[in-house]
N, C-alpha and C positions, 0 to 999 in steps of 0.2 A: 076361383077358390082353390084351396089347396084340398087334395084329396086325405079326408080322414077313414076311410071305409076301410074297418077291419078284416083281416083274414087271420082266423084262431090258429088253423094249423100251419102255415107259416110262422104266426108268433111265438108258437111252443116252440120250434126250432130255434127261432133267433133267441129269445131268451134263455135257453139253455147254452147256445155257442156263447151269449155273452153273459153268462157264468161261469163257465170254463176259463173264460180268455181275462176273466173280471175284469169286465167292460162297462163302466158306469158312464150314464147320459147326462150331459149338461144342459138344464133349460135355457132357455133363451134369456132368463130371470137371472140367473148366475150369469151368464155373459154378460150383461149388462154392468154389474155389479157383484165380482167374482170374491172381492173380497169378505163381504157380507154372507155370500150365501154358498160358495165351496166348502162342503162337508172337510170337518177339519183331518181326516181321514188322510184325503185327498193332498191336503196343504203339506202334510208331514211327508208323503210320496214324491212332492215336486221339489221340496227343501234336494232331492236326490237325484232328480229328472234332468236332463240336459232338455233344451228349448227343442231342438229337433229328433230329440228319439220317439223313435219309434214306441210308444208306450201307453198306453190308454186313458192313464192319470194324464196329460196332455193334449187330452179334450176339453179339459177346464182350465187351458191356455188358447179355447180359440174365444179372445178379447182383446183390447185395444188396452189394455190395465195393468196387462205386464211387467214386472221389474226388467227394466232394460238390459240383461244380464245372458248370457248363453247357456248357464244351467244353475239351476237351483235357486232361479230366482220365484217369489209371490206374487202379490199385487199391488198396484200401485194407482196414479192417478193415470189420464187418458195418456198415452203415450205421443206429442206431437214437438214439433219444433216450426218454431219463428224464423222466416225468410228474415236476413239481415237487408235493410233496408240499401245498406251498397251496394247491395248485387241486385235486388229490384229494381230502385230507380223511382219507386213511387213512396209516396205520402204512405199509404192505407196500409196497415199490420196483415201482414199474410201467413196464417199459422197451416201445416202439414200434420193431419194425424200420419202417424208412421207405422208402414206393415210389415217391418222387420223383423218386429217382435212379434208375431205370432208363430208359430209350428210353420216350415218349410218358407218361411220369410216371409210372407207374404199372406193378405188379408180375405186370398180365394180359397184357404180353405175356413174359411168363417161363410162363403157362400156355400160351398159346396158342402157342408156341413147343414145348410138349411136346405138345402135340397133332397139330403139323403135321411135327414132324423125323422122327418114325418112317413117317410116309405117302411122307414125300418120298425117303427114303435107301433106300426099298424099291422104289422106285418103281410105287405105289401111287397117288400122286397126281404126276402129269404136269405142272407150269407151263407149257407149253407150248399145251396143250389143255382142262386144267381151270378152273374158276373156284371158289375156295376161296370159302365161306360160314360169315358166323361171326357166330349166335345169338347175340344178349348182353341183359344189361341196363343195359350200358354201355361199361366198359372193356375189356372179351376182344376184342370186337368192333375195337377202335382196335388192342389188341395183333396183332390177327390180321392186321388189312390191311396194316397198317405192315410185320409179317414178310411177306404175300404181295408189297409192293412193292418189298419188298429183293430177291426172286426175281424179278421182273420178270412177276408173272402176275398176272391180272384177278381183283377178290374183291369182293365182295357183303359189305355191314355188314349186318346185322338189328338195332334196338335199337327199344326204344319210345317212341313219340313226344312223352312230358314229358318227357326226358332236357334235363339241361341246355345249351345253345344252345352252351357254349363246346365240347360231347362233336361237336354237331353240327357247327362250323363247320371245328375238326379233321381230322374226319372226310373234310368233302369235299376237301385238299390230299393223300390216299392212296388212299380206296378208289374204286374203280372204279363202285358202286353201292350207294346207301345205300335202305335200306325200312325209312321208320319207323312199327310199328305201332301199334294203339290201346292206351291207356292209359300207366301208371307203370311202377315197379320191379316188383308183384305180379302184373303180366299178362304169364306166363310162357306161360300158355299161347295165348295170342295168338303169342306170337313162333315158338311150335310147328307152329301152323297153318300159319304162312305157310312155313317151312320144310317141310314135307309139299307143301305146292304147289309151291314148286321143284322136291322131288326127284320127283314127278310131271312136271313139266313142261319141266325144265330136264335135258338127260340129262348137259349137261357141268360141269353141279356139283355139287362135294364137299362135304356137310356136317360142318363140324369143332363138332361141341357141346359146348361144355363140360360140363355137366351132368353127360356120361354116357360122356365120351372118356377112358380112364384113363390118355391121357399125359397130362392135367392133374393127374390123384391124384398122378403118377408124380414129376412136377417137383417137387411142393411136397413130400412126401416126401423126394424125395433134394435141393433147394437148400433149400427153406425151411427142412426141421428143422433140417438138418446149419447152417443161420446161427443156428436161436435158441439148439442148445446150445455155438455158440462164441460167440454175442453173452452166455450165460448164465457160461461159462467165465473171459468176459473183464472182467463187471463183481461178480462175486460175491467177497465177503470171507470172513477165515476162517468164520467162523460163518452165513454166508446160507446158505438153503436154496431151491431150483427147487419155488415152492409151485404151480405150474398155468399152462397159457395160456388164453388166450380168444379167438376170431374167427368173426365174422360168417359166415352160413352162406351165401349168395351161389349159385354154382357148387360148394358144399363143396368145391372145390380146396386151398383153405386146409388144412382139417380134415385133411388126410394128417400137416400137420405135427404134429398129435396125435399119430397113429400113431407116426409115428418116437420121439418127445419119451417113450412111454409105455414103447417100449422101452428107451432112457437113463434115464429117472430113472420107475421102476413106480409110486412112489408118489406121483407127481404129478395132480391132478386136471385135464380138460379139458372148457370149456364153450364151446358153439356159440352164437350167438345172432340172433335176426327184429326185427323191426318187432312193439310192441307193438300196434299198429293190423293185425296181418297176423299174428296167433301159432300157426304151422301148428306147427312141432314142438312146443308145448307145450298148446296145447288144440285142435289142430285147426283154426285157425282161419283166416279171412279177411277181406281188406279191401285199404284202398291205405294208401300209405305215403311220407315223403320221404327216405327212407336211401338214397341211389341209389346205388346197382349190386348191392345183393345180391340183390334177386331171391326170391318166394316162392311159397307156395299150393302147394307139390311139395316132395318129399323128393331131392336129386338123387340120384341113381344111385351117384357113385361117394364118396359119404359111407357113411365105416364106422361107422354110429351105433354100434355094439360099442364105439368106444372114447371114446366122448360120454360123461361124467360128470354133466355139469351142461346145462339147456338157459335161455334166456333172453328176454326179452322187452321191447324198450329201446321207450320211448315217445320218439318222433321231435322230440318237444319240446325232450326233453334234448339231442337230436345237433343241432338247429338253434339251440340260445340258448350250448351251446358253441360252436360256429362262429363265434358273433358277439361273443360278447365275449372271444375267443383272437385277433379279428383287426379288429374296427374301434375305431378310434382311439383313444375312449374307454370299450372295455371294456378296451384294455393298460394306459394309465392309474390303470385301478381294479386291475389285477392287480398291475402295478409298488408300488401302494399297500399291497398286503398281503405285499411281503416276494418276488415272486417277483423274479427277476435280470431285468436290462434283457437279456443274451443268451438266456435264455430263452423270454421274452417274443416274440421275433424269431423265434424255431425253432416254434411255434405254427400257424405256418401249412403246418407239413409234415400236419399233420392233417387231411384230408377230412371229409366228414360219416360214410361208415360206420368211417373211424378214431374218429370222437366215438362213435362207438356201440360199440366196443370197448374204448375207455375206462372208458364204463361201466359194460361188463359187469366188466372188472377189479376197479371199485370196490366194485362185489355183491359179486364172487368175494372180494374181501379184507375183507368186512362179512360176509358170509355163515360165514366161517371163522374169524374174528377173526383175521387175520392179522397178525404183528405186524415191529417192523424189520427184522427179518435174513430174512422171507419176499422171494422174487422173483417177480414174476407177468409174463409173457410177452404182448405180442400184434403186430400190424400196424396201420400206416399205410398202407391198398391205394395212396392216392395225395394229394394236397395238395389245396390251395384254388385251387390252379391252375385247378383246373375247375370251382369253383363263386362267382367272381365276381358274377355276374349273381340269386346266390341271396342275396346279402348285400343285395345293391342293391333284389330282389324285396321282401324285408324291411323296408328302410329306407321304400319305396315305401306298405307297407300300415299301419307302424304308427309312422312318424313315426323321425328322426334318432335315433339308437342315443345313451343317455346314461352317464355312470360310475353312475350310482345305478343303473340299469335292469339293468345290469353286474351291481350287487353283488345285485341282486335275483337275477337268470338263475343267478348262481352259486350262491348260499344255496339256491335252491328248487331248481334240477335236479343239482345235484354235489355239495355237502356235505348237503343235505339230504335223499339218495336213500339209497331203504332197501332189504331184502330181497325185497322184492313182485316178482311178475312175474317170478318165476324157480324152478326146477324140480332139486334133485337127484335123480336117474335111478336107479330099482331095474332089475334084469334088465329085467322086465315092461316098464316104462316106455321103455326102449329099445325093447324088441322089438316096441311098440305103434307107434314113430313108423320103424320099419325097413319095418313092415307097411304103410304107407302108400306107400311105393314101389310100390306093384302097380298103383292106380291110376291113374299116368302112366305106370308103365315097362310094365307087361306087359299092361294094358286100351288102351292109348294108342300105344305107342312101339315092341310087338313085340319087348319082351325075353323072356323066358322065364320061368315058376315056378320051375324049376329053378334056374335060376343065381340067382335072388333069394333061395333059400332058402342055393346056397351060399357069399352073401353070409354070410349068419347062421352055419351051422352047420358047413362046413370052415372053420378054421382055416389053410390053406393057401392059400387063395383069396385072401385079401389080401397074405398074405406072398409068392407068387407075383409078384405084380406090384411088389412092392419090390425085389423083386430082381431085375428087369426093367432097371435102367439100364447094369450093365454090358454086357448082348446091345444094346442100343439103343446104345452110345457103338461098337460094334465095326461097327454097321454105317455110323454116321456117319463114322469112320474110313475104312473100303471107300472109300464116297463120295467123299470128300477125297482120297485115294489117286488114285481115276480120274480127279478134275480134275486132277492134276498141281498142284495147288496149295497143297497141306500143306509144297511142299520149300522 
């Protein structure tokens, strides 16, 4: 459960710093549906707001609803794009919500904003005294500081040290203090270590982990499902059918939106998916990887492998020769060539690299079941190309100027020419084998319990408990509001 236990004199503090700073809280009811319910206050503010500034009124831009605009835009319908079936390859319609429009590009600070609203409205976590720490293996961490410097309080990035230089140079115009550790995306546990030396050593900082914080299950749960089945609502014809989502297991924050999606439509299937160079949930396995920001070698915590269908294993080949020929010169060229649209062509670049990796887990999942035109398959864009610049450039650097042929090669060999391999549908067993693997970070490592690991598995209640967790959390975001005087 998420922890609501008040501390008064902590919350006098934080309510007063967010009076000062006028700092107004979004419930999870407004994200959902901001247009509705953003105080019109707020609406006249963002009419003025650029998408990335640093500014408080752009708390009620952490949604998937955004005017697709850099500043000054409102709201809108779910923000996604339609893989064009030339570059798929398959029958089945594969729609992308897209995380470019939120605050710092990406959709982790819509996590990291469920992790830290319940701390702060309880006053559990003090801005004034505390210094927020935020684990990542990439993006949470940008989400986190970004929300701590909307509060006006000091925050600590963790990320590891390949991240790409544009995550870093970000980084340093918000957070207070960056520690980058050794290794890639799969040295998770590195970034674990050094967070145990803080909380040893550091007594006035809070650790907000993704991992294993269930206001991050709790957001993607209640904003992300509730977008994919009105993004699902809004683009299906008579006859389409909700055949499954797929997304990157990361911080499994995503995976909530299974949950939800499984309660809406039961017979939908949902696969999670790693770095085939790194296939912990499917063979156990390890290594490094260039998908950056999902993060491996660990089962996180608040992933309900229960409601996992499918598990997957994307060779990082295919997310990096996408990248490249979706966005240099003459891989659009070569795409223009086979029929795709020039405005599509140009939307390409809302894909990230582990967006390419959910890409092709889609294209399994609709190869895998022979999915055909009136199926719909669901996934995320965590964030754009915005931040991996310098990865294209890496590229260019090692194997020589990007060509249309080279194009048509990266496409035929990693996307039309990708098969069933490398991917797992999950009997009981098969779940409960990669559930079990939770022990050895969470309850050998990390001091969670046997107990509650098992009533991950075996109550029923235990998840559902925490979904229904967001209207107690909007009531006390409310309070909070209420005592700044600044909801009137």
């Amino acid at each position: 459960m998420i922890d609501l236990t008040m501390n008064e004199d902590n919350l006098k503090r934080s309510v007063e710093l967010a009076r000062k700073r006028n700092v107004l809280i979004p419930t999870f009811k407004q994200m959902k549906n901001p247009d509705a319910h953003t105080p019109a206050k707020i609406k006249e503010k963002l009419k003025q707001t650029g998408l990335w500034d640093v500014d408080p009124a752009n708390l009620f831009r952490i949604t998937w609803k955004n005017q697709p605009q850099s500043s000054g835009g409102l709201f809108g319908s779910v923000n996604a794009f339609e893989l064009p079936r030339e570059i798929t390859g398959v029958k089945a319609r594969i729609f992308a919500l897209c995380g470019k429009w939120f605050p710092t590009g990406a959709h982790k600070v819509g996590a990291s904003f469920g992790c830290l609203a319940p701390r702060l409205v309880t006053g559990q976590f003090d801005p004034t005294r505390h210094k927020a720490v935020w684990p990542s293996t990439g993006n949470y961490c940008r989400g986190g500081a970004y929300n701590a410097q909307l509060l006006g309080c000091e925050s600590v990035a963790i990320l590891p040290e390949g991240m790409s230089k544009e995550r870093f140079e970000w980084l340093k115009t918000v957070a207070g203090e960056i520690i980058a550790t050794p290794g890639t995306e799969s040295n998770v546990k590195e970034i674990y270590d050094k967070v145990a030396e803080i909380r040893a050593t550091r007594p006035e900082a809070m650790i907000f982990n993704q991992f294993e914080e269930m206001g991050n299950h709790l957001w993607h749960y209640t904003v992300t499902g509730s977008a994919m089945e009105e993004l699902f609502n809004e683009v299906r014809g008579p006859k389409d059918r909700f055949a499954g989502a797929v997304v990157t297991s990361g911080s499994a924050g995503t995976t909530a939106a299974g949950d939800y999606l499984k309660e809406v439509f039961p017979h939908s299937k949902f696969g999670v998916g790693e770095a085939l160079q790194c296939p912990t949930l499917i063979w156990n396995g390890f290594g490094d990887h260039r998908i950056e920001g999902i993060g491996d070698k660990h089962v996180p915590w608040v992933h309900n492998v229960k409601n996992t269908d499918l598990v997957f294993a994307v060779d990082d080949s295919a997310c990096m020769a996408m990248i490249r020929f979706c966005n240099e010169l003459e891989g659009k060229k070569y795409l223009k060539s086979i029929g795709v649209k020039d405005a599509d062509v140009e939307k390409l670049s809302l894909m990230g690299i582990s967006g390419a990796a959910n890409v092709a887990m889609a294209i399994k999942m609709a190869k895998y079941y022979e999915l055909a035109e009136h199926d719909i398959i669901l996934t995320v864009f965590t964030d754009s190309m915005e931040m991996y610049g310098s990865r294209l450039a890496e590229m260019n650097q090692a194997t020589g100027a990007y060509t249309e042929r080279q194009a048509a090669v990266d496409h035929n060999r990693w996307v039309l020419g990708m098969g069933v391999d490398g991917m797992q549908e999950l009997s009981y067993y098969d779940r409960k084998r990669i559930h079990n693997l939770k022990y050895y970070t969470w309850v050998e490592q990390q001091g969670k319990t046997s107990d509650e690991l098992n009533a991950q598995w075996y109550d029923r209640d235990y998840w559902e408990n925490i979904h229904r967790m967001a209207d107690a959390v909007d009531e006390k975001i409310d309070a909070f509001n209420k005592m700044t005087n600044l909801d009137e």
